[in-house]
C-alpha positions as CSV (number, residue, x, y, z in Angstrom):
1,X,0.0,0.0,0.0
2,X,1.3,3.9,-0.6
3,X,2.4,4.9,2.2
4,X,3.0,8.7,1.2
5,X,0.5,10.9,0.3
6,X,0.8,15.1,-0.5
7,X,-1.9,15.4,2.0
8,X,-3.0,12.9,5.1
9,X,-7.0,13.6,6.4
10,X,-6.9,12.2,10.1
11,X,-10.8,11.5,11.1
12,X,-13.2,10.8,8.5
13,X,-15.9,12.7,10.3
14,X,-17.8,15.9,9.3
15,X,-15.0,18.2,8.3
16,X,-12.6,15.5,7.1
17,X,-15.1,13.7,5.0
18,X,-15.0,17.7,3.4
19,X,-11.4,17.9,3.4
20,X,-10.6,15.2,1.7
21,X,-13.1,15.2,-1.0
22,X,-12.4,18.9,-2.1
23,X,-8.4,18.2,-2.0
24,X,-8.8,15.1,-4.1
25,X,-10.9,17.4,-6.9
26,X,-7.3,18.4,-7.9
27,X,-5.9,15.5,-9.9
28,X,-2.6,16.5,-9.5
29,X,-2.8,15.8,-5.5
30,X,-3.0,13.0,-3.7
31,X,-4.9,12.3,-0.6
32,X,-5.4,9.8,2.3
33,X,-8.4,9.8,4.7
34,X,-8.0,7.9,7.9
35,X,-10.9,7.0,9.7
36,X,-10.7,4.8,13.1
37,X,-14.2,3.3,12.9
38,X,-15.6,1.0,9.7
39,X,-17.2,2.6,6.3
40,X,-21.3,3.6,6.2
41,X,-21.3,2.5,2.8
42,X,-24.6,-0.3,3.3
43,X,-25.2,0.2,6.8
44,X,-28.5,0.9,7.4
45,X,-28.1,1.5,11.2
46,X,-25.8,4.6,10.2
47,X,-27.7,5.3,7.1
48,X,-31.6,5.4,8.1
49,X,-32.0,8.8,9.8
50,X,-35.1,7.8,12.1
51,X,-32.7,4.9,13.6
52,X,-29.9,7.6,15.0
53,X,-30.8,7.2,18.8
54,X,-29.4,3.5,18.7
55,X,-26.1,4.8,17.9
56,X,-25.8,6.0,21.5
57,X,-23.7,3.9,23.7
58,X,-23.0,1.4,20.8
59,X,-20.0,-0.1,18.8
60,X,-20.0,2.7,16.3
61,X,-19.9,5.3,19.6
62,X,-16.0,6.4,21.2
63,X,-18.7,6.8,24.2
64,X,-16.8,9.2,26.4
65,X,-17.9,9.3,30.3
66,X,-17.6,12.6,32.0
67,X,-15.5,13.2,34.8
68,X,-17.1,13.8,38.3
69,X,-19.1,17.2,37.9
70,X,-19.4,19.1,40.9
71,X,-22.7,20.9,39.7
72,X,-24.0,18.9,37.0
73,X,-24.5,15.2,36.0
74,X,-21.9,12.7,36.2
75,X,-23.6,10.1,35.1
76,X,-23.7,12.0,31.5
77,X,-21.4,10.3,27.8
78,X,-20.5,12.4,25.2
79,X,-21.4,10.5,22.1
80,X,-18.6,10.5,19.6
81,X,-19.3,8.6,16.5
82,X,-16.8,5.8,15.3
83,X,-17.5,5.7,11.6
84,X,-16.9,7.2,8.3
85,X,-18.6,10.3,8.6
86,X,-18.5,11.5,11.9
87,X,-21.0,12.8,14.1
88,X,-22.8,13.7,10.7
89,X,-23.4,10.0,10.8
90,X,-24.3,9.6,14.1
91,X,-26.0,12.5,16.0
92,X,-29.7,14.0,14.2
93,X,-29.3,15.7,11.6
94,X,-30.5,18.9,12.5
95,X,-28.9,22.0,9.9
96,X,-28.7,25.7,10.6
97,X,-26.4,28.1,9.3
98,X,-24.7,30.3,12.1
99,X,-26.4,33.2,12.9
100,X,-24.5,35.8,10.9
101,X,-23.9,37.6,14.4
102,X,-21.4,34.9,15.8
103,X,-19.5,34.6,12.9
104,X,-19.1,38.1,12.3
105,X,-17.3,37.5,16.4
106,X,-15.5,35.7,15.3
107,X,-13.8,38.0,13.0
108,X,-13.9,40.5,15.5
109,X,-11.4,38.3,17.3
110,X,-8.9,38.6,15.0
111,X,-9.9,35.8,12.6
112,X,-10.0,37.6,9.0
113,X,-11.9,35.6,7.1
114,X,-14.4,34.0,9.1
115,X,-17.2,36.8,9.0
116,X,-20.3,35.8,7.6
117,X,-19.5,37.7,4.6
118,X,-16.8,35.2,4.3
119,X,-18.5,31.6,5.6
120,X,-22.5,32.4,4.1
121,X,-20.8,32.0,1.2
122,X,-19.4,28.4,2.1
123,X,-23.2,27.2,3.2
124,X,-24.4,28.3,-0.6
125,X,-21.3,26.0,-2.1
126,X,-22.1,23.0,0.1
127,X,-26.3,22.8,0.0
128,X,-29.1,22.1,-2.1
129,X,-31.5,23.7,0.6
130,X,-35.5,23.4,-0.4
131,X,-36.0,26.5,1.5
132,X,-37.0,30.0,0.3
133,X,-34.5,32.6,-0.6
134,X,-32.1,33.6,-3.3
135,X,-29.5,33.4,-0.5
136,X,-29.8,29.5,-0.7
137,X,-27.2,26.9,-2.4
138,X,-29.3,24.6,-5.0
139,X,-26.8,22.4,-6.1
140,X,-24.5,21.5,-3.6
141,X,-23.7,17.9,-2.1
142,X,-25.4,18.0,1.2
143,X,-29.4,18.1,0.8
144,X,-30.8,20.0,3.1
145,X,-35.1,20.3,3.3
146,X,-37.6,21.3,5.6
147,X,-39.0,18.9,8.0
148,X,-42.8,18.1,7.2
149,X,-45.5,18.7,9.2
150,X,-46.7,14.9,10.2
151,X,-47.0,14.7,13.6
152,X,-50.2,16.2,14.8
153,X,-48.9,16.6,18.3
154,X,-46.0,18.7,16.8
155,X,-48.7,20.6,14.9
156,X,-50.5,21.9,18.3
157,X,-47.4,22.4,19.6
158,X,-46.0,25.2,17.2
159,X,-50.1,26.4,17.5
160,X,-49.2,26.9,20.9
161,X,-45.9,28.4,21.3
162,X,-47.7,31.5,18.9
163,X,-50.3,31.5,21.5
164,X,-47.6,32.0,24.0
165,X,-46.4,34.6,22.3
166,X,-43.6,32.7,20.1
167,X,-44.4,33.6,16.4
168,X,-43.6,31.2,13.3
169,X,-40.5,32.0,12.2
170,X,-38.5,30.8,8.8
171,X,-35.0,29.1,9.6
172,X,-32.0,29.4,7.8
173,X,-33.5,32.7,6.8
174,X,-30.1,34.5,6.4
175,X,-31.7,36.9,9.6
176,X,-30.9,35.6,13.0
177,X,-33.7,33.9,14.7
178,X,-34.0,35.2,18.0
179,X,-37.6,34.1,19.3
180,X,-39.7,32.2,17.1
181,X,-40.5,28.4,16.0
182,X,-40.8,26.2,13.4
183,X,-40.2,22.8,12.2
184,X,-36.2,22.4,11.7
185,X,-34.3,21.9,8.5
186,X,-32.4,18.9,8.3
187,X,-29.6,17.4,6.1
188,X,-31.4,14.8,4.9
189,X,-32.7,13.1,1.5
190,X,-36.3,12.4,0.7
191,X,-36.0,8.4,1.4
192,X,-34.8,8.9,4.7
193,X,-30.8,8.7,4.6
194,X,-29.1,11.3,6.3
195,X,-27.3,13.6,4.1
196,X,-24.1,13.5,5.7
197,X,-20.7,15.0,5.1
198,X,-19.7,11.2,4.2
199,X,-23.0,10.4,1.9
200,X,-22.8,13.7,0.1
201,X,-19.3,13.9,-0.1
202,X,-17.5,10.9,-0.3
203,X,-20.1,8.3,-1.4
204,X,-20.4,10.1,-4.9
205,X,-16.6,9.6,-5.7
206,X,-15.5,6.3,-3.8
207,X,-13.7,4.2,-6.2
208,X,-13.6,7.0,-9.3
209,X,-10.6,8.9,-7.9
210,X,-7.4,7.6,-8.2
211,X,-5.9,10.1,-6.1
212,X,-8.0,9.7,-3.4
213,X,-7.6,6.5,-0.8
214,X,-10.3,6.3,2.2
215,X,-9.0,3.8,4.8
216,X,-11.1,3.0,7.4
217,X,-10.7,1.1,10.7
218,X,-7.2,2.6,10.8
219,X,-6.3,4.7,14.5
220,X,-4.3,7.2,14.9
221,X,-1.7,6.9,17.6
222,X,0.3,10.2,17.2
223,X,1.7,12.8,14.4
224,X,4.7,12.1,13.8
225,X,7.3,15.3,13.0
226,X,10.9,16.0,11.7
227,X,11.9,18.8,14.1
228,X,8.9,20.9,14.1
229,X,7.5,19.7,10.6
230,X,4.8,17.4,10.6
231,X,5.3,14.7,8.7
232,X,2.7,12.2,9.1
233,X,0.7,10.0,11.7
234,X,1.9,7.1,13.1
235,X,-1.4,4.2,12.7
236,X,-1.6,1.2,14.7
237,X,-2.0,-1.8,11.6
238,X,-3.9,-4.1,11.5
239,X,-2.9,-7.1,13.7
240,X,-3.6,-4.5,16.7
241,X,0.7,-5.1,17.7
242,X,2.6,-3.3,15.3
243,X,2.7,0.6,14.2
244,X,3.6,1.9,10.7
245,X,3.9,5.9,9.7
246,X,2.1,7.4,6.9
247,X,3.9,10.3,5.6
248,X,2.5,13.9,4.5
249,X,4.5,15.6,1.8
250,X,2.9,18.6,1.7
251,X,0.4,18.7,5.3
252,X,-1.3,16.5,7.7
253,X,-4.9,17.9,8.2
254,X,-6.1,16.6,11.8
255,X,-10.2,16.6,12.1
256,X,-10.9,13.9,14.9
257,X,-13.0,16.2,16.9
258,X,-13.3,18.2,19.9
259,X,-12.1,15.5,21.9
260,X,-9.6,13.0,20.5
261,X,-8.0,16.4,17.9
262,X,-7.0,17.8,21.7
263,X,-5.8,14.1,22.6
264,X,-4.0,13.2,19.6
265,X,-1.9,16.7,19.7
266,X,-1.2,16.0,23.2
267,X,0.2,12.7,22.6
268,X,2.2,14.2,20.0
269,X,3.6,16.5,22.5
270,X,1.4,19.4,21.8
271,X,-0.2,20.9,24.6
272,X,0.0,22.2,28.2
273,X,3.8,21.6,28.6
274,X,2.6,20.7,32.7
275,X,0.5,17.8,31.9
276,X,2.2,16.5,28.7
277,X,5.2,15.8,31.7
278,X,3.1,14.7,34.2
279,X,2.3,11.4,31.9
280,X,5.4,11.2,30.2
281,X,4.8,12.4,26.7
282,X,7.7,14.5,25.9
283,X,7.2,18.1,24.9
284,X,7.2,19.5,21.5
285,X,5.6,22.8,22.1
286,X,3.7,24.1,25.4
287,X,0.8,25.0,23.8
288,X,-2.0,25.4,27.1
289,X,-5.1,26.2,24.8
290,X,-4.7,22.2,23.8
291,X,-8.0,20.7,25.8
292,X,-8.4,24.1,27.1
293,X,-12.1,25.9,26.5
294,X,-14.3,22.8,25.9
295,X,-17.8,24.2,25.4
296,X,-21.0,22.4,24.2
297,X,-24.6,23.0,24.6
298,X,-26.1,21.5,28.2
299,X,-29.4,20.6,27.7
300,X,-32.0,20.0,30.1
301,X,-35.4,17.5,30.1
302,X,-38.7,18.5,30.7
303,X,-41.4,15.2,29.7
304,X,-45.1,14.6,29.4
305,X,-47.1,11.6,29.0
306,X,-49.1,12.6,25.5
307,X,-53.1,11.7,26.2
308,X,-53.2,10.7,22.6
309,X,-50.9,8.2,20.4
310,X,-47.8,9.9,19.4
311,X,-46.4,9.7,16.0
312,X,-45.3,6.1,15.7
313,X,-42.8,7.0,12.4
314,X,-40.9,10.3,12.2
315,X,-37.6,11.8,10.1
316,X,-35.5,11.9,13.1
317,X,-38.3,12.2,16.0
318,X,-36.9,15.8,17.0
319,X,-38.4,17.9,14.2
320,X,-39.2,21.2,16.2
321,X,-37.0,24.1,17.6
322,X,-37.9,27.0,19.2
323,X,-35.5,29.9,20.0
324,X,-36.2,32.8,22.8
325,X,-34.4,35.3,24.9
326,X,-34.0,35.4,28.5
327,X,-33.4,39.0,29.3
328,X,-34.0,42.0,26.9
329,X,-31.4,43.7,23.8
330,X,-29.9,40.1,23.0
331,X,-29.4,39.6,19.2
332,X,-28.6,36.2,19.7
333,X,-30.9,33.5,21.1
334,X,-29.9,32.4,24.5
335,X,-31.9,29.3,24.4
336,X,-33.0,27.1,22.2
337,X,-35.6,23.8,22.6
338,X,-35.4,20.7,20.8
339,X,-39.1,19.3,20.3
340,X,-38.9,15.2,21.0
341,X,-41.9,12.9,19.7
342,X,-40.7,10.5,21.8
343,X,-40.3,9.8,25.7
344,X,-36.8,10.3,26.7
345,X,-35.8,9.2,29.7
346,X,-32.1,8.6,29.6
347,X,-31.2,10.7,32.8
348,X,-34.2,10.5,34.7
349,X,-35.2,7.0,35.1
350,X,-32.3,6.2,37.4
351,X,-33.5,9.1,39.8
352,X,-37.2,7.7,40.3
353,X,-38.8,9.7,37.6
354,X,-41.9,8.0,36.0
355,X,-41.7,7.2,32.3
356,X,-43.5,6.4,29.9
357,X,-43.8,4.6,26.3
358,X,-46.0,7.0,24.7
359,X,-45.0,10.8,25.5
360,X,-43.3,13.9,24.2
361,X,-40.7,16.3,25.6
362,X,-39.2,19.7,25.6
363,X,-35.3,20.0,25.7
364,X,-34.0,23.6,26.9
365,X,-30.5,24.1,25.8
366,X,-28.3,26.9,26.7
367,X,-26.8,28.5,23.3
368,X,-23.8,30.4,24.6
369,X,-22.5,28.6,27.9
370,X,-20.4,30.4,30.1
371,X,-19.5,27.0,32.0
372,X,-16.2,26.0,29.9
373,X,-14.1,22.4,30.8
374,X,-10.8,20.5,29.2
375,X,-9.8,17.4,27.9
376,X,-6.6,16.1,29.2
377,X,-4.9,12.6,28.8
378,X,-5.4,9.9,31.3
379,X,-2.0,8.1,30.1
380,X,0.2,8.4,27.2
381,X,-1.2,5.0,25.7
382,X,-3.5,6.0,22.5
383,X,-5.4,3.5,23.5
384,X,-6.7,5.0,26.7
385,X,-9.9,7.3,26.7
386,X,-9.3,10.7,27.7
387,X,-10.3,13.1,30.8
388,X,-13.5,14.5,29.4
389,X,-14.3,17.1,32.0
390,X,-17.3,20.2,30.8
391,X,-17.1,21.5,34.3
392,X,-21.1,21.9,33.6
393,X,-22.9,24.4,35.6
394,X,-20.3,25.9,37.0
395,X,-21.5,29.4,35.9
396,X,-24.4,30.4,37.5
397,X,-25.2,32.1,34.0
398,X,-26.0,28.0,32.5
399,X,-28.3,27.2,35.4
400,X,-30.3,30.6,35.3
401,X,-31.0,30.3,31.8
402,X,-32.2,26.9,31.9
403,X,-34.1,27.3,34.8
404,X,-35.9,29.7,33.0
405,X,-36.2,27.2,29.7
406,X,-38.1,24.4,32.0
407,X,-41.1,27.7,33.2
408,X,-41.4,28.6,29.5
409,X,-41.8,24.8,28.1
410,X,-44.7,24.5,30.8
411,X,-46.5,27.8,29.8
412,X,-46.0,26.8,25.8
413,X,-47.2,23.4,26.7
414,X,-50.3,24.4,29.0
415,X,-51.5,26.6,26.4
416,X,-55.1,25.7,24.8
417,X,-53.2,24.0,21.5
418,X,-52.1,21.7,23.6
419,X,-54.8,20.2,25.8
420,X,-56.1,17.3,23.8
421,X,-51.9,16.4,24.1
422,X,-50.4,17.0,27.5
423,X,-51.3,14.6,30.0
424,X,-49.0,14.8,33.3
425,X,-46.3,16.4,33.7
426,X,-43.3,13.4,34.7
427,X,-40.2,14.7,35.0
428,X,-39.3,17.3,36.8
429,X,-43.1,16.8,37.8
430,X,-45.3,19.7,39.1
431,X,-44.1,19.7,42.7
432,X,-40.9,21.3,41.4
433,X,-41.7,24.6,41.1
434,X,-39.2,26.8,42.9
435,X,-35.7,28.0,41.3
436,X,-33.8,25.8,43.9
437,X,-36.3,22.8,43.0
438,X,-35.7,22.8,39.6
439,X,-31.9,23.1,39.7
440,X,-31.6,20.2,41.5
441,X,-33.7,18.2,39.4
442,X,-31.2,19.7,36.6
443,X,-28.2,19.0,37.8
444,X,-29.1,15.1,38.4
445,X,-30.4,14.8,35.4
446,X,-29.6,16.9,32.5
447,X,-27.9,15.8,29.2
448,X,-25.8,17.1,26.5
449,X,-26.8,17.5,22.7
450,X,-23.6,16.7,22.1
451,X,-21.4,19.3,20.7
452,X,-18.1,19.4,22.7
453,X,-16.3,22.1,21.0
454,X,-13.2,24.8,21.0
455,X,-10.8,22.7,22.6
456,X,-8.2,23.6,19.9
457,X,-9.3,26.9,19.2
458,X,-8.6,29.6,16.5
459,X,-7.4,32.8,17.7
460,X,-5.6,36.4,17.1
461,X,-2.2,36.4,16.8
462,X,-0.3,36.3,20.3
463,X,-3.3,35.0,22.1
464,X,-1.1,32.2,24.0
465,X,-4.4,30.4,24.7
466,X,-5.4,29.7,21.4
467,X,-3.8,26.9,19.6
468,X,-4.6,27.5,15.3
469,X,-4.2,30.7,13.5
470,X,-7.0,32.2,11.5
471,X,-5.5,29.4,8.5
472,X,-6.2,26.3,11.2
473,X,-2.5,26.0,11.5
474,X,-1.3,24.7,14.9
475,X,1.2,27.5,16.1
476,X,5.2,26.6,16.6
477,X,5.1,23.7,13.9
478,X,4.6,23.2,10.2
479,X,2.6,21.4,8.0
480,X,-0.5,20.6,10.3
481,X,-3.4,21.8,10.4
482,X,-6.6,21.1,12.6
483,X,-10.1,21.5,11.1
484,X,-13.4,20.3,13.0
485,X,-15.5,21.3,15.8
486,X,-12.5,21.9,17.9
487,X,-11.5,25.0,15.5
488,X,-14.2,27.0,16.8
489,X,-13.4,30.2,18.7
490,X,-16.6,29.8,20.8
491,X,-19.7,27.2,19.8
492,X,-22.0,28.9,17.5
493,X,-25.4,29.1,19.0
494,X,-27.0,26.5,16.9
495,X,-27.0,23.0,16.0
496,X,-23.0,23.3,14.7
497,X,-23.1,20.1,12.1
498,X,-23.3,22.3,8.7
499,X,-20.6,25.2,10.5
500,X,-18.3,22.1,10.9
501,X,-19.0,21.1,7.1
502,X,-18.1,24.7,6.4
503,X,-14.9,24.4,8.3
504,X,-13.7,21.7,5.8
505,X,-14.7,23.8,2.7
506,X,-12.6,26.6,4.3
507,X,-9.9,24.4,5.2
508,X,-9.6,22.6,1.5
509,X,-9.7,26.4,0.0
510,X,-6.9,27.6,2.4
511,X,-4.9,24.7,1.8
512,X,-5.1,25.3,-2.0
513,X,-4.4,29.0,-1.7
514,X,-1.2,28.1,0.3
515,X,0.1,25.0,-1.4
C-alpha cells in the first residue's frame, strides 16, 4: 500500500469527510483519509436517519464518560461517533447556518476571514437547501429540506408556542432567529438517509478517484514530526501489535473532533507543557489552549405523557426548535428547545422519575454557555480514553438560563393547543416549582446534545491560549493543520453540524491558496 500521500486527512468525520473530497478534486494531488471506525457505505443502522438514537452507547460510539461534575450530571457520555462520517453520521441531523452575528465574532477576534460575509458564502457551495431565498445553495452535495409537518402533536405544539407569544418563524433565513419556532431543517434526503458529510461527499466519488484512498478502521496513535514539521501519523496496523507511519509531503490535516483532535496533539507533544510531563509524553511545544475551552450545549429535560398516540414514524423524532431570549437587547438566542416525539428518559429513570412509552418532551439548551471544561490525557497510551471534564454548571449564568427554559416549556405546553396532548407532567413533575427545586432536578439529570467544542481553538495572533491561527494552522510547527468542531473560537449558537462542514470547505480552499 502507498504509504506517502501530499496530503494525510486524520478522522473521517464531518469536516474530514470535506477535506478530503475537495483536496482530491485536484488531480494533481494525492490524498489519504483515515478514519478509526468502519465505512457507512450499506449500513443501514448509520444510514436510516429515524434509527440515529441507537447509535448511543454502541459499537460505532468512542462513548466518552464525563469526569465527576461538581454541579452537573456525572452520570452523563459524550457520544462521539466511530464511523466514516462522523457525528454527521451519528447525532440528528438537524442544519442551521450560524447566525451571521457569531461569525461576524469571530472575526472581530482577530480571525480575518471568518465573518459571515466570508462563511455564508461556504453554506451556498455546500447545500441544495429546499428552502426560500435567493441566499440558498441549489446544487451543492449535502441536501438540506424542511421537515414536514406529520406529527399532529407537533402541529399543536407550534399552535401553541404562537399563542404563547412565540411567532412562526422561517430558519435558515439568512436573519438571526432570536424568538420564534418552526419545524427544523435537516440534512437529509427524501428516502430517509441522512445527508451526511460522508454520503454527500465521499459516497459520490469512492472508487472514481485515483488520487484519493479512504481507509477505514485505521487509529491514529500520534503525528509524527521532523523537528517541528509534521510529517505524518503514526497508525496502529492491522494485527492490533505493530505501528507503521504514513507520511505527509505537503500537510497533515487533523479533524478527529473536539475530543480526541486535543488528545492526539497531546500525545504528540502538543499541549499544556505541565501535563504532557506529568504522563510522560515529551514536549514539542507548550501550547495550554490544547484541551483548554471545551464548550457544548447543556441541555436540560422536561417530559409529558401525550393523552393521545404519538407519532409512531418520524424523520428523526426531534423535528421542532424553538429559540427565545432570556433578558431584553440580545441579538442572539440564549436558548433554544429541541421538540422530541418520543419519551426520553435517559437521565431521569435512574433518579425515580416516571416514564413512559408513549409521550413527548421539551429540551432547553443553553446556546452560549459560560461553563467551559478541558480534555486532558489519562496516560500516554493512545489507547486509553481521555479526561472528558465540561465543568457543567459551573457558571451560574448555564443554570439561570435553563431554569428559565423548563417555566417557558410549561406555559407553551399548558396553552389551549395543547390540551387534547399534555397529559402529566413526569419529570421534573409539578411539585418542582421553585428556582432551587428545579436546579436540583437539573443537575441530576440533564444531558448534553452533544457538541463538545473549541478545545483547539482559533485565535488572534499572540493569544497564547489559542492553539490554530486564523488558517487552522497549529502554532510553533509546520505542516498541520486542525479542522473540525474543535477549531471553533466559541460554539455557535445552533445546531454546529453544517458550521463544521463549512470548516472543511474553508480548510480545502486555504490549503489550496497556500500550497
Amino acid at each position: 500500500m502507498t504509504q506517502e500521500f501530499d496530503y494525510v486527512v486524520v478522522g473521517g468525520g464531518t469536516a474530514g469527510s470535506v477535506v478530503a473530497a475537495r483536496l482530491s478534486e485536484n488531480p494533481d494531488v494525492t490524498v489519504c483519509l483515515l478514519e478509526a471506525g468502519p465505512s457507512d457505505v450499506d449500513d443501514p443502522a448509520i444510514l436510516e436517519l429515524n434509527r440515529w438514537m441507537a447509535l448511543l452507547e454502541s459499537g460505532y460510539d468512542w462513548d466518552y464518560l464525563v469526569e465527576p461534575q461538581e454541579s452537573g450530571n456525572s452520570f452523563l457520555r459524550h457520544a462521539r461517533a466511530k464511523v466514516l462520517g462522523g457525528c454527521s453520521s451519528h447525532n440528528s441531523c438537524i442544519a442551521f447556518w450560524a447566525p451571521a452575528e457569531d461569525l461576524d465574532e469571530w472575526a472581530a477576534m482577530g480571525l480575518p476571514g471568518w465573518s459571515a460575509a466570508d462563511v455564508f458564502p461556504l453554506y451556498q457551495r455546500l447545500e441544495t437547501n429546499d428552502g426560500e431565498g435567493d441566499h440558498h445553495g441549489r446544487s451543492g452535495p449535502v441536501t438540506i429540506r424542511s421537515v414536514p409537518p406529520r406529527d399532529p402533536a407537533g402541529v399543536a405544539l407550534l399552535e401553541a408556542c404562537e399563542q404563547a407569544g412565540i411567532p412562526r418563524v422561517q430558519f435558515n433565513s439568512g436573519k438571526t432567529v432570536t424568538h420564534g419556532a418552526n419545524w427544523f431543517q435537516i440534512n437529509a434526503r427524501e428516502d430517509g438517509v441522512r445527508s451526511s458529510a460522508s454520503v454527500s461527499y465521499l459516497h459520490p466519488i469512492m472508487g472514481s478517484r485515483p488520487n484519493l484512498e479512504i481507509r477505514t478502521g485505521v487509529r491514529a496513535k500520534r503525528m509524527t514530526f521532523e523537528g517541528t514539521r509534521c510529517t505524518g501519523v503514526e497508525v496502529q496496523t492491522e494485527d492490533l501489535l505493530h505501528s507503521t507511519q504514513i507520511r505527509a509531503r505537503r500537510e497533515v490535516v487533523l479533524s478527529a473532533g473536539a475530543i480526541d483532535s486535543p488528545k492526539l496533539l497531546m500525545l504528540s507533544g502538543i499541549g499544556p507543557a505541565e501535563h504532557l510531563r506529568e504522563v510522560g509524553v515529551d514536549v514539542l511545544v507548550d501550547s495550554p489552549g490544547v484541551g483548554a475551552n471545551l464548550q457544548d450545549h447543556p441541555e436540560g429535560l422536561i417530559q409529558w405523557e401525550a393523552a393521545k398516540p404519538m407519532v409512531t414514524d418520524s424523520t428523526q423524532w426531534w423535528e421542532i426548535g424553538i429559540f427565545t431570549t432570556t433578558e431584553e437587547g440580545l441579538d442572539r438566542p440564549d436558548l433554544m428547545f429541541h421538540y422530541g416525539s418520543v419519551p426520553f428518559d435517559l437521565n431521569t429513570l435512574r433518579h425515580g422519575y416516571p416514564t413512559t412509552e408513549n409521550g413527548f418532551c421539551l429540551t432547553p439548551n443553553v446556546t452560549r454557555s459560560r461553563s467551559t471544561g478541558t480534555v486532558r490525557l489519562r496516560t500516554r497510551d493512545f489507547r486509553d480514553k481521555p479526561k472528558v471534564d465540561p465543568r457543567y454548571f459551573t457558571d451560574p449564568h448555564d443554570m439561570r438560563v435553563m431554569t428559565y427554559g423548563i417555566r417557558l416549556a410549561r406555559e407553551i405546553v399548558a396553552q389551549e393547543a395543547m390540551k387534547e396532548w399534555a397529559g402529566a407532567e413526569l419529570a421534573p413533575g409539578p411539585d418542582a416549582r421553585s428556582d432551587d427545586e428545579i436546579a436540583d432536578y437539573l443537575r441530576k439529570t440533564h444531558n448534553t446534545v452533544y457538541h463538545p467544542s473549541c478545545t483547539v481553538r482559533m485565535g488572534a495572533d499572540g493569544d497564547p491560549m489559542a492553539p490554530l491561527d486564523a488558517r487552522l494552522r497549529v502554532r510553533g510547527v509546520q505542516g498541520l493543520r486542525v479542522a473540525d468542531g474543535s477549531a471553533m473560537p466559541f460554539l455557535v449558537a445552533v445546531n454546529p453540524c453544517i458550521t463544521t462542514m463549512a470548516i472543511g470547505e474553508k480548510c480545502a480552499d486555504m490549503l489550496a491558496e497556500d500550497a
